[in-house]
C-alpha positions as CSV (number, residue, x, y, z in Angstrom):
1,X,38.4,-23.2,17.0
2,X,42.4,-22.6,18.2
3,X,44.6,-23.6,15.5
4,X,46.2,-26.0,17.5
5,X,43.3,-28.1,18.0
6,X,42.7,-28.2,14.0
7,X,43.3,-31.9,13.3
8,X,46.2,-31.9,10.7
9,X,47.9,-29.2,13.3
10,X,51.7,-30.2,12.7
11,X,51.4,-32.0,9.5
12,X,53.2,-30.4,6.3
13,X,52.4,-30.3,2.8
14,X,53.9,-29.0,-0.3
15,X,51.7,-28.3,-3.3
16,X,52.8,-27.9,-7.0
17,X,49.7,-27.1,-8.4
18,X,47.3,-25.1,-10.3
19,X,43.6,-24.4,-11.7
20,X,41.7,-26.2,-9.6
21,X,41.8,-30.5,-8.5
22,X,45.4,-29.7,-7.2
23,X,44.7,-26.9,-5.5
24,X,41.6,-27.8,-4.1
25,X,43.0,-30.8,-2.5
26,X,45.5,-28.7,-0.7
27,X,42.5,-26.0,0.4
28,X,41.0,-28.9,2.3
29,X,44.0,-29.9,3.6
30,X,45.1,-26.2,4.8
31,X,41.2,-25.4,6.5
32,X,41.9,-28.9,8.6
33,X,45.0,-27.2,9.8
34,X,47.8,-28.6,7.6
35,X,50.4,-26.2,6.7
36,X,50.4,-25.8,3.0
37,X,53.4,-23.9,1.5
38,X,52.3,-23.4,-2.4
39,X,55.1,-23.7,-4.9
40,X,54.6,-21.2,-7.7
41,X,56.6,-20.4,-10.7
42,X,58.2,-17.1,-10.8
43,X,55.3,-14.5,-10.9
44,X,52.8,-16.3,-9.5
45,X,50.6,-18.9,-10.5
46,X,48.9,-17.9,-14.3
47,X,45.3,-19.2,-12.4
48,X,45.7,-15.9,-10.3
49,X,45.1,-14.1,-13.7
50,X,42.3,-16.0,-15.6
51,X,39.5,-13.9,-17.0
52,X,35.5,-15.0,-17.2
53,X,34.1,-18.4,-15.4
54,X,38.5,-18.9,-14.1
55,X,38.4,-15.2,-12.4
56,X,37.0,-17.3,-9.1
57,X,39.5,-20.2,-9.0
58,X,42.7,-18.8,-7.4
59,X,40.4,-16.8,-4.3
60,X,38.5,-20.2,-4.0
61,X,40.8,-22.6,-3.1
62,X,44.1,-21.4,-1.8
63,X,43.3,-19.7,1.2
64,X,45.0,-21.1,4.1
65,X,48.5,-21.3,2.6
66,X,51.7,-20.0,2.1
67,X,53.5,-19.1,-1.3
68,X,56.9,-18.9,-2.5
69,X,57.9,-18.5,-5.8
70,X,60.8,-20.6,-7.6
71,X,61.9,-21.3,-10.6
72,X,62.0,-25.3,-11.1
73,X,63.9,-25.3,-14.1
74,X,66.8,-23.7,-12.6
75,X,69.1,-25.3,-10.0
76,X,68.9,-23.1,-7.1
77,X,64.7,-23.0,-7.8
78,X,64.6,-27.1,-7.9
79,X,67.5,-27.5,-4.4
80,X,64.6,-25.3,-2.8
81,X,61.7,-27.1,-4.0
82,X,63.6,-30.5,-3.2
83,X,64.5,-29.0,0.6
84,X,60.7,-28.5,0.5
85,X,59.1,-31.5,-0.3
86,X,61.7,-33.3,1.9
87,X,60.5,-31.8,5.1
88,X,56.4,-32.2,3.9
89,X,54.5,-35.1,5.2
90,X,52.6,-35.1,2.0
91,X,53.5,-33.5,-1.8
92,X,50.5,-32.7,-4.1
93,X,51.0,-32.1,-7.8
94,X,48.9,-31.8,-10.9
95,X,50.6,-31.3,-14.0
96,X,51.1,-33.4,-16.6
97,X,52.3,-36.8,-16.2
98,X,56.3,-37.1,-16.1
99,X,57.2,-33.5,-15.5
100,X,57.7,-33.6,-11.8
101,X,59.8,-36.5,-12.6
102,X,62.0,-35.0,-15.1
103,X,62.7,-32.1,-12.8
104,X,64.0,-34.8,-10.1
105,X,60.8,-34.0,-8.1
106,X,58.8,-37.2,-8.3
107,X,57.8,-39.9,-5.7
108,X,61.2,-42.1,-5.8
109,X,63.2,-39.3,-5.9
110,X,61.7,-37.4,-3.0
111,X,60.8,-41.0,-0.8
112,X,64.5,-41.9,-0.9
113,X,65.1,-39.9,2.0
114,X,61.4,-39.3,3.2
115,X,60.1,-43.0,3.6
116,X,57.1,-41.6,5.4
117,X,56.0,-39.0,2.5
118,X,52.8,-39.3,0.8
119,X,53.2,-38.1,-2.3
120,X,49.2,-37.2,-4.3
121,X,49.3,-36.7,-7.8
122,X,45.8,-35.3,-9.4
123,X,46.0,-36.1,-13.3
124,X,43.1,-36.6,-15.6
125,X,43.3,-40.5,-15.7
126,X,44.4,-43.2,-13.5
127,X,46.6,-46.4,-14.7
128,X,45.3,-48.0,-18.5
129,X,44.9,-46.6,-21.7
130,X,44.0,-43.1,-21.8
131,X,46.6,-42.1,-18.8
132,X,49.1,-40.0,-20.7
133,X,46.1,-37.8,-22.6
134,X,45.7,-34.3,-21.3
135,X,42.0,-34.0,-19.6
136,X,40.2,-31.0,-18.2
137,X,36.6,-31.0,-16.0
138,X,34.9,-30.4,-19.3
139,X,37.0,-32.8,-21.2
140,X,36.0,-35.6,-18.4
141,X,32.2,-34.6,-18.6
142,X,31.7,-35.0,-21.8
143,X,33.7,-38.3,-22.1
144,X,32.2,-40.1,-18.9
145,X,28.4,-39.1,-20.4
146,X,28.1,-36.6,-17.3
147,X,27.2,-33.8,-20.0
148,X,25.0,-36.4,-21.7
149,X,23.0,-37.0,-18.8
150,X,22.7,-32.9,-17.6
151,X,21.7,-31.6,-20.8
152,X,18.5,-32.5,-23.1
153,X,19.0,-35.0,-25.6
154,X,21.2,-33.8,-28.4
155,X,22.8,-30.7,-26.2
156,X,25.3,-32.5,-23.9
157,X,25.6,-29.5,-21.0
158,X,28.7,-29.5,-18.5
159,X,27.5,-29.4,-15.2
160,X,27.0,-25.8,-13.7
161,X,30.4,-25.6,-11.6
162,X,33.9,-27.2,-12.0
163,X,32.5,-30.6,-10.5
164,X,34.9,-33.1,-11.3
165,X,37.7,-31.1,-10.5
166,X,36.2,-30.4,-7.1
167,X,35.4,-33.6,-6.2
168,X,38.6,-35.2,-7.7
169,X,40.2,-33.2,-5.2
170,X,38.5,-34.4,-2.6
171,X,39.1,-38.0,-3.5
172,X,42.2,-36.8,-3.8
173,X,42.0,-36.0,0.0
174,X,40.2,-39.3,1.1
175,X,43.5,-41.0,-0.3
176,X,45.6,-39.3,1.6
177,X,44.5,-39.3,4.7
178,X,43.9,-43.3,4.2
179,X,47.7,-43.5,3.5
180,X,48.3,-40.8,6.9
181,X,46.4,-43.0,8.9
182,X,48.3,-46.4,7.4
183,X,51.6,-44.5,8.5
184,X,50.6,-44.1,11.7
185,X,50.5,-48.0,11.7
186,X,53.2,-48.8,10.0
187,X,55.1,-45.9,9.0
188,X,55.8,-45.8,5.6
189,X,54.6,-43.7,3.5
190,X,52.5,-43.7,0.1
191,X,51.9,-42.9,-3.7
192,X,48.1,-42.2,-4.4
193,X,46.4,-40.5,-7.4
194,X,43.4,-39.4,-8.2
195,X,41.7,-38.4,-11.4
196,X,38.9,-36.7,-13.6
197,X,37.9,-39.5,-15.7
198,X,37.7,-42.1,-13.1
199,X,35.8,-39.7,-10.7
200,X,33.2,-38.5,-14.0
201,X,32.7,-42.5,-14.2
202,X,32.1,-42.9,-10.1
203,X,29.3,-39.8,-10.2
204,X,27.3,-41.2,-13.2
205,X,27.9,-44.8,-11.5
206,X,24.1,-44.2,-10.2
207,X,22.8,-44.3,-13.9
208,X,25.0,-47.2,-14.7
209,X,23.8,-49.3,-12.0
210,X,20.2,-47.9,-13.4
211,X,20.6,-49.5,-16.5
212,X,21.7,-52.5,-15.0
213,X,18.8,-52.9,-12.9
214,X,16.2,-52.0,-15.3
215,X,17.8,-53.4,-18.9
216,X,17.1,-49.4,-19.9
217,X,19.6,-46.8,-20.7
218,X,18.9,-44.1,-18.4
219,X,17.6,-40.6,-20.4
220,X,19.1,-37.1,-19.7
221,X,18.2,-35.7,-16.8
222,X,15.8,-33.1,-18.2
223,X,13.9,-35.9,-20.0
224,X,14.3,-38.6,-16.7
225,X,11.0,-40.8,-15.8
226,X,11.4,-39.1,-11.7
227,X,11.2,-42.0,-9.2
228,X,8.4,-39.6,-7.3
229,X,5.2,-38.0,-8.6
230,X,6.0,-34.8,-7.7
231,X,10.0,-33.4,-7.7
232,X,10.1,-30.7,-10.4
233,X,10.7,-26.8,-10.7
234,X,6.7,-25.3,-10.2
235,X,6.3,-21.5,-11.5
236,X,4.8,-19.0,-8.8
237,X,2.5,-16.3,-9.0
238,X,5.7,-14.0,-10.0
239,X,7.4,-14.6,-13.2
240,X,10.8,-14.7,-11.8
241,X,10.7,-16.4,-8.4
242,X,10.4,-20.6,-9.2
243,X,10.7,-23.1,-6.7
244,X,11.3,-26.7,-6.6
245,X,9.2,-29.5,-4.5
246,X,9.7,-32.9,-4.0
247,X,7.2,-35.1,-2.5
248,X,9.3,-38.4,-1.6
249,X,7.0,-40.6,0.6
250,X,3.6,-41.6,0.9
251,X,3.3,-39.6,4.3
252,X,4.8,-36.5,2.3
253,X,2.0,-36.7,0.2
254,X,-0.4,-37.0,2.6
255,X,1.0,-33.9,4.3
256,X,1.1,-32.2,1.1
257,X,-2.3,-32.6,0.3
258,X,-3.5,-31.4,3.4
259,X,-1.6,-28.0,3.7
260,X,-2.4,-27.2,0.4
261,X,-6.6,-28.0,0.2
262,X,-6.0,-30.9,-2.4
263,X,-9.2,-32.8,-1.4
264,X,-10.1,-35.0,-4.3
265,X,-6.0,-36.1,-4.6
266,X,-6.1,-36.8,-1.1
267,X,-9.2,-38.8,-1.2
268,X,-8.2,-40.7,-4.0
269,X,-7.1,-44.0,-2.7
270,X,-5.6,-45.1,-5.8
271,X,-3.0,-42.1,-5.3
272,X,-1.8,-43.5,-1.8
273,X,1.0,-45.6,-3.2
274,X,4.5,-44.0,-4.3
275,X,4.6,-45.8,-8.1
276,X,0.9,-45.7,-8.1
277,X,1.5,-41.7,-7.9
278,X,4.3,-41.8,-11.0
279,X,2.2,-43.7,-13.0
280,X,-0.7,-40.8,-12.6
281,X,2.1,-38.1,-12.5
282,X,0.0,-36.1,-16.1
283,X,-3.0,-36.4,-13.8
284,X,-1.5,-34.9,-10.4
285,X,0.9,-32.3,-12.0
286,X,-1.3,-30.0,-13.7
287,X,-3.3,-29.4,-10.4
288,X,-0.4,-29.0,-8.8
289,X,1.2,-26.7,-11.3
290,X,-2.3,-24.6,-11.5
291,X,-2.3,-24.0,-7.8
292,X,1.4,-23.2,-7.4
293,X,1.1,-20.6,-10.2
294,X,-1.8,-18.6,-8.5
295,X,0.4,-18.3,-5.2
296,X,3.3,-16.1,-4.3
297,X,6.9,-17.8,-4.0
298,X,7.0,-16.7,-0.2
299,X,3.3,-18.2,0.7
300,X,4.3,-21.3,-0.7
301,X,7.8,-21.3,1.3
302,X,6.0,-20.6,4.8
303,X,3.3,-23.4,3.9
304,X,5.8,-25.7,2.6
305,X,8.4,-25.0,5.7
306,X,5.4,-25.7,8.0
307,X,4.8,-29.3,6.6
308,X,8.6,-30.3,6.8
309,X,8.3,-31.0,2.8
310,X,11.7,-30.8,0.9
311,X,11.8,-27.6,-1.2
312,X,13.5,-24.8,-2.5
313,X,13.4,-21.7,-4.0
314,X,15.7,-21.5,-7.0
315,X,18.8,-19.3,-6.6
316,X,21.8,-17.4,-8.2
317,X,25.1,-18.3,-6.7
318,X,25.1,-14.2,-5.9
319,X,22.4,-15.0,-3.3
320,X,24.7,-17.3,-1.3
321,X,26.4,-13.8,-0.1
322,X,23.8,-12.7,1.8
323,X,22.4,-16.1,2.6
324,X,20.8,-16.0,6.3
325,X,21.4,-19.9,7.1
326,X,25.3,-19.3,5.6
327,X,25.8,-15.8,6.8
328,X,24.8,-16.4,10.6
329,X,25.8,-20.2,10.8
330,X,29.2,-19.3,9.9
331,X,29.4,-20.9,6.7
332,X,31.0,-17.9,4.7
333,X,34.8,-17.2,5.2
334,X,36.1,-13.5,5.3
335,X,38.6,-13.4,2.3
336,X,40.8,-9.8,0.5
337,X,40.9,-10.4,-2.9
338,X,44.2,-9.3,-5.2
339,X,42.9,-5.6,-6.0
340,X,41.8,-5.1,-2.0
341,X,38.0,-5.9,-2.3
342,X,37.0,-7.6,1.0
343,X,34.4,-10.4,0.2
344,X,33.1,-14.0,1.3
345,X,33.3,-17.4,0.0
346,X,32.2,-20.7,0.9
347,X,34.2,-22.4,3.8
348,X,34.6,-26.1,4.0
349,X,31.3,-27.6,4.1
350,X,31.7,-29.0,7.9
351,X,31.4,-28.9,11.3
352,X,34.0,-30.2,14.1
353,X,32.9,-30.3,17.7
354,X,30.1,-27.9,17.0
355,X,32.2,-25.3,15.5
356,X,33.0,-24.2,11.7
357,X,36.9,-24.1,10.4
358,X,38.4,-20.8,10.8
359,X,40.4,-18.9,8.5
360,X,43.8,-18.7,9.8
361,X,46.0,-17.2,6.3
362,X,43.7,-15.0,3.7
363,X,44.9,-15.1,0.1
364,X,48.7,-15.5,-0.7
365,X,50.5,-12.5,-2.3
366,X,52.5,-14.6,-5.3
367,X,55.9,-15.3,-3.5
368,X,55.4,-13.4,0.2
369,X,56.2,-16.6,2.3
370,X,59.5,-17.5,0.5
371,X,62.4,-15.8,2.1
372,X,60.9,-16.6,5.6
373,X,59.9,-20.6,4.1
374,X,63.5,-20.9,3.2
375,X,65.0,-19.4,6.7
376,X,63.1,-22.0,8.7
377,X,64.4,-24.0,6.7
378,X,68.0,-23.5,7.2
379,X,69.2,-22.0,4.1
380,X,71.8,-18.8,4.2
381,X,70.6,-15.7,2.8
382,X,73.1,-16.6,-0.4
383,X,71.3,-19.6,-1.3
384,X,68.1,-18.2,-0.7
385,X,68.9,-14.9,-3.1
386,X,69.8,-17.7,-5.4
387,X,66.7,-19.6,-4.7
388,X,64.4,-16.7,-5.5
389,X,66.0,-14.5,-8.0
């Protein structure tokens, strides 16, 4: 797709952020076709050097932007940062609440001559009590009972990825493009937030509303009563290759038991009936669990795939590199990591018009874009030797 015909082609933002919910609301942004000029602080952003389970948030989400390195707690670094955010269409920050304020870079100060800015901040709580606590993904789990409901009773278990931060950015996103589309209406501009508690509360929602509807307090995941008969993890033939099945309707399980030879279940007539299945689920599962174990992993998946049935083998995020539906379908984005190492990571999860989002920047080098940012912008090389030194 020509960059050009991206749909946030011409719009600007400005992003003061780091780890992850800030930035990833600006990756999204920047693969639509926004321009996204990332603010560091002088030597880079401290995400770009993480160690362990952090070493893959910097390459993840800030493709598809520019960087420039200032220092916001001197003058010349906060006149450029101000120049900045005064010629975006939308700001993005995520530090802690008040900071950007105190540096004369919040939403009055920058609106006064920008009516038409929208101006995101990510934090770790919206308006009310807890709002000026510091919160992390893991902090937000574990206090919105997401960790209560992934692990077994007694182990509460952060989910397996950065989850909240992830799709707190993307609420993030949803917000500001609402407040885009209302300037295009009326032209103002707008203040949104987003946050990690409020988004842990809207992704458990599904087990409060549970609880509401059956007088019951949902159980951990691991321990959960499944709404189908069959929808669990089924060892193979081979120790190390599981796979997970779900039979969701009564025409699934018809189909199921016909692929797979299960005569006397079919025949059954008592089984025919979703709930009727559940309530029999210590009668069904051990036939099914007896079969599945004295088959390979890739007879079941050609059987299974030939019956439409909802399955999957269970996989290592190192798989999704060579992935055959992600690597031919286009859904892997050609990235150079810090140290050289060419590699691939997940684009945005979409299609426009039939096609995939390219990659129009790779990875930043901390600070590369900053003398050119600051000539488009106007400034003489003085200012801008000030600006960056």
């Amino acid at each position: 797709m020509n960059a050009d015909a991206l749909p946030l082609a011409g719009i600007r933002l400005v992003e003061f952020t780091h780890m992850v919910m800030g930035p990833s609301v600006g990756v999204i942004l920047g693969d639509l076709g926004a321009e996204v000029i990332k603010v560091e602080p002088k030597g880079g952003d401290q995400t770009r050097n993480l160690l362990g389970s952090g070493a893959g948030y910097f390459p993840m989400f800030n493709r598809n932007k520019r960087s420039i390195c200032l220092d916001l707690k001197s003058d010349a670094g906060r006149e450029a940062a101000f120049a900045l955010a005064q010629s975006a269409d939308i700001v993005v920050e995520n530090f802690r609440p008040g900071t950007l304020e105190r540096l004369g870079l919040g939403y009055e100060a920058l609106r006064r001559d920008n009516p038409g800015l929208i101006y995101c901040s990510a934090k770790g709580f919206l308006t009310g009590p807890y709002e000026q606590r510091t919160a992390l993904d893991e902090v937000t789990q574990m206090m919105g009972g997401l960790a209560y409901m992934t692990g077994p009773s007694g182990r509460p278990l952060r989910a397996g990825s950065s989850v909240v931060d992830i799709t707190g950015g993307m609420f993030g996103v949803i917000a500001i493009l609402a407040a885009l589309e209302r300037r295009h209406r009326t032209g103002e501009g707008a203040e949104v937030k987003c946050a990690l508690f409020e988004t842990t509360a809207f992704l458990v929602g599904q087990h409060m509303a549970q609880e509401a509807v059956t007088g019951a307090a949902p159980r951990p995941m691991p321990e959960r009563l499944s709404a189908w008969a069959i929808y669990d993890v089924f060892q193979t033939r081979e120790a190390d290759e599981q796979l997970f099945v779900g039979v969701v309707s009564d025409g699934q399980w018809l189909s199921f038991c016909e692929a797979f030879g299960l005569d006397a279940l079919l025949n059954d007539l008592s089984l025919r009936a979703n709930n009727a299945r559940v309530e029999a689920r210590e009668q069904i599962l051990p036939v099914v669990r007896a079969l599945f174990a004295s088959m390979s992993r890739a007879e079941l998946v050609v059987r299974l795939e030939a019956t439409g049935l909802p399955f999957a083998p269970i996989a290592r995020p190192t798989d999704l590199f060579d992935d055959p539906h992600l690597v031919e379908g286009g859904g892997l984005v050609d990235l150079t990591l810090p140290n050289g190492t060419q590699t691939r990571l997940p684009g945005l999860p979409i299609e426009i018009d039939g096609e995939r989002l390219p990659l129009r920047r790779d990875l930043p080098v901390a600070g590369a874009d900053g003398a050119a940012l600051l000539r488009e912008m106007g400034m003489g090389e003085t200012a801008i030797a000030a600006a960056l030194s």
